[in-house]
C-alpha positions as CSV (number, residue, x, y, z in Angstrom):
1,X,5.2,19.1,-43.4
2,X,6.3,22.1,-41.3
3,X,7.7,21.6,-37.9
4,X,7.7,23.8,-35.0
5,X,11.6,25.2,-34.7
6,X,11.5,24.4,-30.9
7,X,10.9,20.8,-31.3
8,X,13.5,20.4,-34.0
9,X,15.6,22.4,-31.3
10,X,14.8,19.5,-28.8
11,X,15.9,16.9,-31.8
12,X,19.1,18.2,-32.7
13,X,19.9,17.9,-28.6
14,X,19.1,14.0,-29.4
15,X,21.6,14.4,-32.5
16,X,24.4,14.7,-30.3
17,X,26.8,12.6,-28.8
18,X,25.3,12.4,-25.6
19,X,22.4,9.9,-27.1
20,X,23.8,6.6,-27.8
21,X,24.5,5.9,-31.8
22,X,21.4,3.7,-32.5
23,X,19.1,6.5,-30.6
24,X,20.8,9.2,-33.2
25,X,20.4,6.7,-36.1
26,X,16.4,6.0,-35.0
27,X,16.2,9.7,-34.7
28,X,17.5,10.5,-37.8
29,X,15.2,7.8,-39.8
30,X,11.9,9.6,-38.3
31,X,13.5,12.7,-39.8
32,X,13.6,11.9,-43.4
33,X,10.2,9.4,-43.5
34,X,8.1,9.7,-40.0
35,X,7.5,13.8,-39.8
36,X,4.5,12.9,-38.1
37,X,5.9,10.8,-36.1
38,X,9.1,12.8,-34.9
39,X,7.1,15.4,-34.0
40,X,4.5,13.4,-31.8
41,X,7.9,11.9,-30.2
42,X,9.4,15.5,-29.4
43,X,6.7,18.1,-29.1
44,X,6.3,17.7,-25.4
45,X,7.9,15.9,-22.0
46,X,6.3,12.9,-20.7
47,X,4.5,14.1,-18.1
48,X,2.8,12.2,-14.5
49,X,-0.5,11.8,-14.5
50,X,-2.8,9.5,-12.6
51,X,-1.3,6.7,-13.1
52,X,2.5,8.2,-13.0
53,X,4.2,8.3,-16.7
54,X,3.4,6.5,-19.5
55,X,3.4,6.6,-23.1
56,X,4.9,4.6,-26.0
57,X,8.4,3.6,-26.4
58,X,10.8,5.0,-28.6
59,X,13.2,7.7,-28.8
60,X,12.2,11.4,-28.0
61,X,11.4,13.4,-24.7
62,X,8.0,12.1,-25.5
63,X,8.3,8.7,-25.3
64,X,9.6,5.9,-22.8
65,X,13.0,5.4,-22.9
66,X,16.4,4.9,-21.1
67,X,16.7,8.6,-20.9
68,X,13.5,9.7,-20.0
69,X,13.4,7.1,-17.7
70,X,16.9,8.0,-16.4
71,X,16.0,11.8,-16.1
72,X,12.8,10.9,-14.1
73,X,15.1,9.0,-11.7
74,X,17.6,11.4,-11.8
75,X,15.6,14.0,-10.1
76,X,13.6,11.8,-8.2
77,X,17.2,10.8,-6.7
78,X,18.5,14.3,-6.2
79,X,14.5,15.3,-4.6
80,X,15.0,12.1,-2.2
81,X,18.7,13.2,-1.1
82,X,17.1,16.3,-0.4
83,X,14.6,15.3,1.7
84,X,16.0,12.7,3.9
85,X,19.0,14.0,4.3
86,X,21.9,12.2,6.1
87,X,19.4,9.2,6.1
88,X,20.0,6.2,4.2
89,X,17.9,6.3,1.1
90,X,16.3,2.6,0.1
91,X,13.8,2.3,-3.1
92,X,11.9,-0.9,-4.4
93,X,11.8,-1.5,-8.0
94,X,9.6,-4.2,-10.0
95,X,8.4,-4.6,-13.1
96,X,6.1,-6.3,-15.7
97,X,6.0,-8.7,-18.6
98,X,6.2,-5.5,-21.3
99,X,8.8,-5.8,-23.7
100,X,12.0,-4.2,-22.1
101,X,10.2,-3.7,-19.0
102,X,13.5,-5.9,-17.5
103,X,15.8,-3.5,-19.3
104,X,14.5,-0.3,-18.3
105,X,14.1,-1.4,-14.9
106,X,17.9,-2.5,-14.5
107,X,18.4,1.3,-15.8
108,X,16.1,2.7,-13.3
109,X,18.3,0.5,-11.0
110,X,21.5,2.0,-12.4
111,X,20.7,5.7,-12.0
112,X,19.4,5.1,-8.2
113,X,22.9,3.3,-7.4
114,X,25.2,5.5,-8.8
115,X,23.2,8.1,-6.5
116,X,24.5,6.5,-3.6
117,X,20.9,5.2,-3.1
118,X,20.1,1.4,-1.7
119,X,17.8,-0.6,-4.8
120,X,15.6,-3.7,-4.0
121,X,15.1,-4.9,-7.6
122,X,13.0,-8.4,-8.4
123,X,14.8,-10.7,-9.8
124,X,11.9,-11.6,-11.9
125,X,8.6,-9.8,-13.0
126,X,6.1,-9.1,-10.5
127,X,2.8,-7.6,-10.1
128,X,2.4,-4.2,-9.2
129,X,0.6,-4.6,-5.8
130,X,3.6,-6.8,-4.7
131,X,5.4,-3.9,-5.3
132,X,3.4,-1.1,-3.8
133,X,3.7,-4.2,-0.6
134,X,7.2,-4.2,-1.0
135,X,8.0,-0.8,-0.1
136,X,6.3,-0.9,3.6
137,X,7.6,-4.5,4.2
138,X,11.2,-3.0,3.2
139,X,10.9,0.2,5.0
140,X,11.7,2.2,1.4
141,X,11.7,5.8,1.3
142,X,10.2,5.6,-2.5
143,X,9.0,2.9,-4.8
144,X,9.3,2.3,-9.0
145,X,7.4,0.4,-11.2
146,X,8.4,-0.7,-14.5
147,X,4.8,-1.1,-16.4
148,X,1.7,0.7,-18.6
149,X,-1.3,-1.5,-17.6
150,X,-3.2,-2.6,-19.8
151,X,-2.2,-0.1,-23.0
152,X,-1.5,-2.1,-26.6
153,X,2.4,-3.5,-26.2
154,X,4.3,-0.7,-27.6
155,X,3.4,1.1,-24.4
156,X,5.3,1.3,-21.2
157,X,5.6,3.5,-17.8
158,X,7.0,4.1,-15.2
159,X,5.0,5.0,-11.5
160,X,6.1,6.1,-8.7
161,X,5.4,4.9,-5.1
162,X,6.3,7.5,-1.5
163,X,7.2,5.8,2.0
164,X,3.2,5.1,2.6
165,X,3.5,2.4,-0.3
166,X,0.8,4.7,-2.4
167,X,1.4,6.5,-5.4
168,X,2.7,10.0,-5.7
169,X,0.3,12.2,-4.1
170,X,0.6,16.5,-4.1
171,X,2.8,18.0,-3.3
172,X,5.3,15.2,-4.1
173,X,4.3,15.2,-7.6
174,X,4.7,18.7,-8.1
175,X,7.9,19.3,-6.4
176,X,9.8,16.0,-8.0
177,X,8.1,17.4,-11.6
178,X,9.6,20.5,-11.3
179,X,13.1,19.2,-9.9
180,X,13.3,16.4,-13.3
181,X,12.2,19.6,-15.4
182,X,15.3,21.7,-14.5
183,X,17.5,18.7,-15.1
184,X,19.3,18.3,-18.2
185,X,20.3,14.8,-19.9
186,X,24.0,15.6,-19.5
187,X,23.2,15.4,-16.0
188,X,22.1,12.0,-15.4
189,X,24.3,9.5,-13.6
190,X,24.2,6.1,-15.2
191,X,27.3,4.4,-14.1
192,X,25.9,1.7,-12.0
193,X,27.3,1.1,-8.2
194,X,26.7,-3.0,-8.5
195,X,27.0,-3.0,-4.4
196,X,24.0,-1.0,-4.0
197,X,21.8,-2.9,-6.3
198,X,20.2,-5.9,-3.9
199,X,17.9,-8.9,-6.1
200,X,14.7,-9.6,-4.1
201,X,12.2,-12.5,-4.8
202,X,10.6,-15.4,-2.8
203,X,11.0,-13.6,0.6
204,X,9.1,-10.6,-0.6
205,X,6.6,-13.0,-1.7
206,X,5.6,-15.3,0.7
207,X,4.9,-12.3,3.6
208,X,2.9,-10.6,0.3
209,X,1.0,-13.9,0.1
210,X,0.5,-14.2,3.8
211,X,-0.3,-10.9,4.0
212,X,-3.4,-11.5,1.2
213,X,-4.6,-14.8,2.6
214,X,-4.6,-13.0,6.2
215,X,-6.8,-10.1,4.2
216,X,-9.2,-12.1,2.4
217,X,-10.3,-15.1,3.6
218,X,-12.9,-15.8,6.0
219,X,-13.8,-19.6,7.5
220,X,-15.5,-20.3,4.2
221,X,-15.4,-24.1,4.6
222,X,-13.1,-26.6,3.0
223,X,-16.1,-28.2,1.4
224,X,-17.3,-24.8,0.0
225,X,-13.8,-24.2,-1.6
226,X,-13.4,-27.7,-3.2
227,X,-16.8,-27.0,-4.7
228,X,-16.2,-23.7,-6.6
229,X,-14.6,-24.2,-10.2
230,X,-12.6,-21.2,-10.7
231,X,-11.1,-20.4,-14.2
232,X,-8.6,-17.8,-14.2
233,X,-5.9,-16.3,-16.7
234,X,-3.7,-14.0,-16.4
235,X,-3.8,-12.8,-19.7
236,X,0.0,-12.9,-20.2
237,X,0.6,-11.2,-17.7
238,X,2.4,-11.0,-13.8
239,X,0.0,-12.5,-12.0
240,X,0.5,-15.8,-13.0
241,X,4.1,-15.5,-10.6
242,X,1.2,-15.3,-7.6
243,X,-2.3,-16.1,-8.3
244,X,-2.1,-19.9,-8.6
245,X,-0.2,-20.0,-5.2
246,X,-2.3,-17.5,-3.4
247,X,-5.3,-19.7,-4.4
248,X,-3.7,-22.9,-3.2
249,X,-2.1,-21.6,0.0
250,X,-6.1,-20.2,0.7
251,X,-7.0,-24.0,0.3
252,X,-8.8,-23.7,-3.5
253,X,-7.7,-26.1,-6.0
254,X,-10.4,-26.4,-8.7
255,X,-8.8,-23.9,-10.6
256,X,-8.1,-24.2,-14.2
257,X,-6.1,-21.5,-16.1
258,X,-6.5,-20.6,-19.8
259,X,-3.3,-22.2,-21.5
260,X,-2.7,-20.2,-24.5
261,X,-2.7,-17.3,-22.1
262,X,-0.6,-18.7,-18.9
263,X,3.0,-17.9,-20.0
264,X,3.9,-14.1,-19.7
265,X,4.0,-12.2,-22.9
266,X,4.1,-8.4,-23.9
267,X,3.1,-8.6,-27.3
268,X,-0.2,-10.1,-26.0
269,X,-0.5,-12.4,-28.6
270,X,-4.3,-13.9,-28.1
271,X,-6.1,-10.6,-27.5
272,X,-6.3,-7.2,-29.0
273,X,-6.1,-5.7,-26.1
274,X,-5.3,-7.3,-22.4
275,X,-7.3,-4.8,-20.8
276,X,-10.0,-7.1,-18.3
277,X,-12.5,-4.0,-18.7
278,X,-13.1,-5.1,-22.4
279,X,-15.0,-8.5,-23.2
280,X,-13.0,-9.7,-26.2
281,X,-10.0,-9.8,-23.3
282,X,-11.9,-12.7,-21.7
283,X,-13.0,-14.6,-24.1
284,X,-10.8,-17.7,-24.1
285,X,-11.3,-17.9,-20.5
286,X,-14.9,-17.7,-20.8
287,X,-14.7,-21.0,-23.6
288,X,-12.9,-22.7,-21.0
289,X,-15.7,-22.2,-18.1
290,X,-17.7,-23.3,-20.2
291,X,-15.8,-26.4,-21.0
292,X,-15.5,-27.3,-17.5
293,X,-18.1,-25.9,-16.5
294,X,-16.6,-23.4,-13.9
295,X,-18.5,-21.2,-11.4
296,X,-16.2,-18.1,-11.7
297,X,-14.0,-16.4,-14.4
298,X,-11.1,-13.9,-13.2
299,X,-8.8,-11.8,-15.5
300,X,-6.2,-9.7,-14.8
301,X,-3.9,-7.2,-16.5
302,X,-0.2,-7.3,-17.6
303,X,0.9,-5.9,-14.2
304,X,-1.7,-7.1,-12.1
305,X,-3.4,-4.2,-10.3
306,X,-7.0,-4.6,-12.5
307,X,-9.5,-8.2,-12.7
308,X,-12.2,-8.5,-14.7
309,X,-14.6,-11.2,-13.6
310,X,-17.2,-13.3,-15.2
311,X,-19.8,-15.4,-13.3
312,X,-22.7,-17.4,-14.6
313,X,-26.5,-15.2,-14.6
314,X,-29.8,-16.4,-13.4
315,X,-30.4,-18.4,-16.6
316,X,-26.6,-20.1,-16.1
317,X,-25.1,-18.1,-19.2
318,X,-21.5,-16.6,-18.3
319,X,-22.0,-12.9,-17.7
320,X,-19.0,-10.1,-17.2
321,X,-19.7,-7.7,-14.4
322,X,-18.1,-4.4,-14.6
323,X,-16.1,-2.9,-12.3
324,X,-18.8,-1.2,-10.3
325,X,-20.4,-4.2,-9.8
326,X,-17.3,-5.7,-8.3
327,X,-17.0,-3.2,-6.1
328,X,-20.4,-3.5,-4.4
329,X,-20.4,-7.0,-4.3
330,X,-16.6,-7.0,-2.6
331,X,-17.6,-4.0,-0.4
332,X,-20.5,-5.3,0.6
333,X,-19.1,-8.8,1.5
334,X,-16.2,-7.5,3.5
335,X,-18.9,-5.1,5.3
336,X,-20.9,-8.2,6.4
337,X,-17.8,-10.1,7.5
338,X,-16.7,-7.1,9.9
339,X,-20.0,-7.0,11.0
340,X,-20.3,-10.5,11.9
341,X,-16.7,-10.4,13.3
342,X,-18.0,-7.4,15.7
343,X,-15.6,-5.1,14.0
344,X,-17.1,-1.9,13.3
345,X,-17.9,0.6,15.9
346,X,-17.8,3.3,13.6
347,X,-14.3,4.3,13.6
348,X,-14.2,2.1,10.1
349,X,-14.1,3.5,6.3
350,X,-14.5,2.5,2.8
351,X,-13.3,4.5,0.0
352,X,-14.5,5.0,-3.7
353,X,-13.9,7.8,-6.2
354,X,-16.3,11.1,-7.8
355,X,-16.8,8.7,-11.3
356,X,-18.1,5.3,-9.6
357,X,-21.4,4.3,-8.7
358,X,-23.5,6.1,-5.8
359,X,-24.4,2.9,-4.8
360,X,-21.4,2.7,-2.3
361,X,-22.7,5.1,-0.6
362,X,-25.6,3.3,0.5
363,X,-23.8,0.5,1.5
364,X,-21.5,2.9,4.1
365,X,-24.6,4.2,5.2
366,X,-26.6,0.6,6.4
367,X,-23.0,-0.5,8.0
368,X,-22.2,2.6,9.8
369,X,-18.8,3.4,8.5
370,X,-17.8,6.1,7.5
371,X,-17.4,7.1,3.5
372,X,-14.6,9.2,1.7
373,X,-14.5,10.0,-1.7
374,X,-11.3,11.2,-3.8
375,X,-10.5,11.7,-7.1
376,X,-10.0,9.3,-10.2
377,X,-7.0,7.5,-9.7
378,X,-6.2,4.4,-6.7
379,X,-3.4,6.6,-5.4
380,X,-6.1,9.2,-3.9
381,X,-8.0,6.0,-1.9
382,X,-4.6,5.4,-0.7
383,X,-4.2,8.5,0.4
384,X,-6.8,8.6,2.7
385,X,-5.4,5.8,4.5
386,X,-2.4,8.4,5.6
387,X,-5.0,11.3,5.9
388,X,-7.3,9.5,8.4
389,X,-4.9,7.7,10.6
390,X,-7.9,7.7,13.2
391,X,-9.9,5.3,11.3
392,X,-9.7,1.9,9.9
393,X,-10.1,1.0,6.1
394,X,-12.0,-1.4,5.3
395,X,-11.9,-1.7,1.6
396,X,-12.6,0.2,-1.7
397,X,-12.4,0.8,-5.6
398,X,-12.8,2.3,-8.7
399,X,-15.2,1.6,-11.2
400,X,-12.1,0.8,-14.0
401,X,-12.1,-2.1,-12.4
402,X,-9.7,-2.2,-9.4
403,X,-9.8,-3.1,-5.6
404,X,-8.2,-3.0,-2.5
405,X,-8.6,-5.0,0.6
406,X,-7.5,-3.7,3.9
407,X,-4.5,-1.5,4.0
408,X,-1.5,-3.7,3.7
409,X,-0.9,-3.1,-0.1
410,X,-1.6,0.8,-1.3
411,X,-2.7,0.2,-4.4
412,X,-5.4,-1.3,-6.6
413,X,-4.7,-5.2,-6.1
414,X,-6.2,-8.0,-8.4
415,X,-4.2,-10.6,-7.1
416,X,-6.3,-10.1,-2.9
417,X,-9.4,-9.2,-4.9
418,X,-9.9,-12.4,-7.1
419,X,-8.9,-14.5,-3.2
420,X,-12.0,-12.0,-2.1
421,X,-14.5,-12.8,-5.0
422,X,-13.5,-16.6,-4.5
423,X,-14.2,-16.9,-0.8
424,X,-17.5,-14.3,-1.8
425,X,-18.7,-17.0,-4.3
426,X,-17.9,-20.1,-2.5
427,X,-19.7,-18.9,0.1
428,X,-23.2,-18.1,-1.9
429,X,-22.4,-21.2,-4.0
430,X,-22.8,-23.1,-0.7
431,X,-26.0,-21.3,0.3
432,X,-27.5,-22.2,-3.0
433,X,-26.7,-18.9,-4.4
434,X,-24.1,-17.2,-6.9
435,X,-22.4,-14.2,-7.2
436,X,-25.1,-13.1,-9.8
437,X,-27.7,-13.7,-7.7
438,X,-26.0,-12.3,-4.3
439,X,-25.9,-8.6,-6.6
440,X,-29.5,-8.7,-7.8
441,X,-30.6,-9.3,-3.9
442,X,-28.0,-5.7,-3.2
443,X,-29.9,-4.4,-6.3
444,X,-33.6,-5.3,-4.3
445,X,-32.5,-4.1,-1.5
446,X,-30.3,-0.5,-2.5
447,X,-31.9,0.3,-6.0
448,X,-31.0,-1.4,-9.1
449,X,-27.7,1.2,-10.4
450,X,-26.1,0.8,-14.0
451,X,-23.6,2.1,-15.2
452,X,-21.9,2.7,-19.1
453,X,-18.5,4.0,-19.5
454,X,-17.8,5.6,-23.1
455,X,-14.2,6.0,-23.9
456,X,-12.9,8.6,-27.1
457,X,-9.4,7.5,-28.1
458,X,-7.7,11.1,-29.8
459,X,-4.2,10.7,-30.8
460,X,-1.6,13.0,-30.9
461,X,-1.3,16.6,-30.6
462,X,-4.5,17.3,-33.1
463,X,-6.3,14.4,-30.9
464,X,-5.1,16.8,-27.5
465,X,-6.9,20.0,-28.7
466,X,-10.3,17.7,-30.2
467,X,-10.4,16.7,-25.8
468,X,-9.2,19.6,-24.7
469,X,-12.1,21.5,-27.1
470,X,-14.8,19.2,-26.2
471,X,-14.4,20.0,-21.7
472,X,-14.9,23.9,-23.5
473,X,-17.4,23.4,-24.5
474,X,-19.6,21.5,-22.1
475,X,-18.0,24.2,-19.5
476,X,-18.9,27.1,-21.5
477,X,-22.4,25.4,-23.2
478,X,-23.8,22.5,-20.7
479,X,-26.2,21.1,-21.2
480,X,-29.1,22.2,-19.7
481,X,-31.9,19.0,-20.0
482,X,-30.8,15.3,-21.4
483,X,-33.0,12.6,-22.0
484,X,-36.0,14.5,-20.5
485,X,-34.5,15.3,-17.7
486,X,-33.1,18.7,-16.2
487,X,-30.0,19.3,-15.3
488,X,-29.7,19.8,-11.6
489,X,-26.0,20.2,-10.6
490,X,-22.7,20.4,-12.0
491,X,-20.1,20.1,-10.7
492,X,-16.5,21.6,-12.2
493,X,-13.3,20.0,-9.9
494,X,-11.1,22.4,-12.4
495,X,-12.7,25.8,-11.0
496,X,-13.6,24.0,-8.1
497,X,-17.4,24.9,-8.2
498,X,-20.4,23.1,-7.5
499,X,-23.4,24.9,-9.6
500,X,-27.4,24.5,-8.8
501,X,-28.6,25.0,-12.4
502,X,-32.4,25.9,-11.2
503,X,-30.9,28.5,-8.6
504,X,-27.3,29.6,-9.7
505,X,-25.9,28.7,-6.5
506,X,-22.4,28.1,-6.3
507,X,-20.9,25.8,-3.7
508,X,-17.0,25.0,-3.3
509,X,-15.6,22.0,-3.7
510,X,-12.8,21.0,-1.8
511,X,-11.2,17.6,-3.5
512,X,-7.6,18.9,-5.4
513,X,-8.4,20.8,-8.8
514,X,-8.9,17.7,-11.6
515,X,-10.3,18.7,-15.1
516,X,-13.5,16.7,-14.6
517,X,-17.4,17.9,-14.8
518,X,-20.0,16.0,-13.8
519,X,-23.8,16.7,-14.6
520,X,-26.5,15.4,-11.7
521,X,-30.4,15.3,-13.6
522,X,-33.6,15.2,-11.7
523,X,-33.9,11.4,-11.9
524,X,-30.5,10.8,-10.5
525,X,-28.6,10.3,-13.5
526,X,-24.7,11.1,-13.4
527,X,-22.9,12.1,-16.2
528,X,-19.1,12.3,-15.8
529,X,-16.5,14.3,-18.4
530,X,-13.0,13.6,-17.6
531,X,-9.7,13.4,-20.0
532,X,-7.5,10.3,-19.3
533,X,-4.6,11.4,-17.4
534,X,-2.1,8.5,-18.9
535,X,-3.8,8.0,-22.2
536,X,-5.0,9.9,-25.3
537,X,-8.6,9.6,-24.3
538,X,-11.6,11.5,-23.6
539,X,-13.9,9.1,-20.5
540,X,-17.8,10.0,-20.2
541,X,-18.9,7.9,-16.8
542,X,-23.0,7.1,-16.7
543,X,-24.7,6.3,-13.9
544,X,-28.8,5.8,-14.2
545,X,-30.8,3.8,-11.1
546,X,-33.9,2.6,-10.5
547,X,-36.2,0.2,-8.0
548,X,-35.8,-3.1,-8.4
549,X,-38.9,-4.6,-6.5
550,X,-38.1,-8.0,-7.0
551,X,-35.1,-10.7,-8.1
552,X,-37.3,-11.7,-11.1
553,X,-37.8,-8.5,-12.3
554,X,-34.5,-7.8,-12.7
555,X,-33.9,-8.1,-16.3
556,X,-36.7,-5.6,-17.0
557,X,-35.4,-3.3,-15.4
558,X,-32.3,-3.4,-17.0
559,X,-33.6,-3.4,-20.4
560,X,-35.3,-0.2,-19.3
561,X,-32.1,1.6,-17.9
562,X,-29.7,0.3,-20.8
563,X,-32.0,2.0,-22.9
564,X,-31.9,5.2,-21.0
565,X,-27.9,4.9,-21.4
566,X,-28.2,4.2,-25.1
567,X,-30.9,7.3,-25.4
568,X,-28.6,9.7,-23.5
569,X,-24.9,8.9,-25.5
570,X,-27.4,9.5,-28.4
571,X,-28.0,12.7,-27.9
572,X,-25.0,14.1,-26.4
573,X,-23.7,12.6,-30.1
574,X,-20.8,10.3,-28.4
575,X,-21.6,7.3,-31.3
């Protein structure tokens, strides 16, 4: 096959002796029987998106590895000399269970000493909330993580936390982009200053786990926790360094967690994926509850910062919520705990993002706090923390299945959450209801809201131009009726545009440019478009509602409004 001349320009760079000899000798073997392959590893950089960097490991400036790892941290080093000048620079560094996550966070570590810059690195892996903790509770100017969520194992990344504890936000990004781009790889500094390189652990993690229990709990009796059978696994991941003694130290200890899956593990060897979001991911730990009969099922991913959670439906069968579900039920419980605390006088928010369910928005509305939306991605609910100092944050998520509590972590946090959803069910369990039947009473009450998520995997640089081709072409040819129904509104965050299809209107929008489009129909359908920003996806979001009149109706309803999904990603030819 014919390669471009300026990637094999960007190979031959590998070629020479500033590569170590096994990179050259890797390098070299993708020439003469991986084409392909060589030039998926070299035909761009690694790039942030909204998770930070990630992609898969190997060598080439488009995959994770010492160097592009030590080039990030090169400039993020020479951007944090720049900024705090004559100050003493300190960073926080944890990592996962991936395969040479330890490795390439010891050379993240390496680079930032030999800067002259002051590295807390865990001893041990950690999950990435702890980490995002860390940064506050250490005073750090900047934060790393060593980990790629829940993408297969030969994945890894590498984000990036500011002084807030919340991921990079504009115009950080930007700036510390452009410095790493003018850099070189002659010009990283990997000779280690030992002295500056400081091994954290069980300090760290007991104020982290006083910190959650002080978050998340609230006078649920004794009784009430003895009674709820939790199941949980960590799906060979981080959390199991925190969960089981978070759970303990909040005074629950009927929990039983899934064996085959307790020890950490980045080849993941009992699922095909340890992403929570999918079903097959909690299988085993579904088998277990029903062995023992459990109340509860959590799961979390490698690095901790995502749950899945199954809990038994009205007719006592184990059912998986999704992530918007979550979200309302957690949302909603914390709302009613303020409330009953006397806590909100209106100088309160909650936080969700433009591809999650309405339905949030109602719950804002009956608790009188106020609401702020962001983009896709945790680090832009963080952010409002630091952009409304005025008001207090309650809680908020995502609909891929994160959560934060309160604002002592700055990040999506599975390890609070599942402590939240445990003192959530206890609670109904010992008012003769369940989780289940706590979010069909929300559903009576607010409108019964479903939603579908459809994710397009397109690899490679032919996969790139299929995504990039399909946003053309619903930008340049939407749609203008689906399912019956007209289309109302869209809304483009990459022009910035908000467009009433009936009048032509256009209104400005005034989150950050994202390439997203979302279509709004008569009946109060959503329909998001959005490329993954850390993986070679396209995501459509769907969002349908409808009354729910009574509990017993319920699965009716949903019958109806799964059909209306299955009718729609029919015709806009997504199966």
């Amino acid at each position: 096959m014919h390669i471009d001349q300026s990637i094999l320009d960007k190979v031959n760079v590998w070629l020479s002796p500033l590569f170590d000899s096994q990179t050259q000798e890797a390098v070299k073997e993708m020439m003469t029987s991986s084409p392909k392959e060589l030039e998926d590893s070299f035909y761009k950089n690694l790039e942030f998106g909204t998770g930070g960097m990630r992609g898969i490991m190997g060598p080439g400036t488009n995959r994770i590895n010492k160097y592009t790892l030590g080039k990030a941290t090169q400039g993020l080093s020479n951007y944090l000399k720049d900024v705090f000048k004559g100050q003493e620079i300190k960073v926080a560094i944890a990592y996962d269970c991936r395969n040479n996550s330890d490795t390439l966070a010891k050379t993240v570590a390496d680079v930032f000493s030999a800067n002259g810059i002051k590295v807390y690195l865990f001893s041990d892996l950690r999950p990435t909330p702890e980490l995002s903790f860390a940064v506050r509770h250490l005073s750090c100017h900047a934060g790393i993580v060593l980990t790629a969520s829940h993408n297969p194992p030969e994945y890894n990344g590498y984000k990036v936390y500011w002084q807030d504890g919340g991921q990079l936000v504009p115009p950080q990004d930007g700036e510390i982009i452009k410095v790493i781009e003018a850099l070189e790889y002659d010009q990283i500094n990997f000779n280690a200053n030992e002295n500056l390189i400081e091994y954290i652990d069980s300090e760290v993690d007991k104020a982290f786990l006083g910190a959650s229990v002080e978050a998340a709990t609230f006078n649920t009796p004794q009784e009430a926790k003895d009674a709820l059978k939790i199941v949980f696994t960590p799906l060979h991941g981080t959390s199991v360094t925190l969960i089981p003694d978070l759970l303990e130290n909040a005074g629950y200890s009927n929990v039983h967690i899934v064996a085959e899956q307790a020890a950490p593990n980045g080849n993941f060897p009992t699922v095909k994926s340890p992403n929570p979001e999918e079903p097959e991911a909690l299988a085993m730990a579904i088998e277990l509850a029903n062995e023992v009969n459990a109340d509860i099922v959590v799961g979390t991913d490698p690095d901790s910062d995502r749950l899945g959670v199954a809990v038994r439906n009205s007719q006592g069968v184990m059912t998986l919520l999704n992530g918007n579900q979550t979200m309302i039920l957690m949302t909603h419980f914390l709302l009613e705990q303020w409330k009953k605390q006397g806590k909100i006088t209106g100088q309160q928010f909650i936080g969700s993002t433009i591809v999650s369910t309405p339905m949030i928005m109602d719950l804002a509305s009956e608790y009188g706090v106020n609401f702020k939306v962001g983009l896709t991605g945790f680090k832009w609910i963080a952010k409002m923390i630091v952009d409304f100092p005025e008001l207090q944050f309650i809680g908020g998520g995502e609909e891929s299945f994160g959560y934060m509590v309160g604002d002592f972590v700055r990040d999506k946090d599975a390890v609070t959450s599942t402590l939240l959803l445990c003192e959530l069910a206890a609670q109904a369990k010992a008012n003769a209801s369940s989780l289940y039947q706590e979010l069909l009473k929300l559903y009576v009450k607010y409108g019964f809201y479903k939603e579908y998520l459809i994710s397009l995997t397109k690899k490679g640089m032919d996969g790139a131009q299929e995504i990039k081709q399909m946003m053309i072409d619903l930008r340049e040819k939407p749609l203008k009726e689906i399912d019956g129904e007209r289309v109302v509104m869209i809304e483009d965050y990459q022009s910035s545009t908000a467009k009433n299809m009936f009048t032509g209107e256009e209104e400005a929008l005034t989150l950050p440019k994202s390439n997203v489009l979302i279509y709004y129909l008569e009946d109060g359908t959503k329909i998001c478009a959005r490329p993954s920003g850390t993986e070679p996806k396209i995501k459509f979001y769907f969002s349908v509602n409808s009354t729910l009149d009574k509990v017993e109706d319920a699965r009716e309803v949903e019958a109806s409004l799964d059909q209306k999904i299955r009718n729609i990603v029919q015709e806009m030819n997504l199966i």
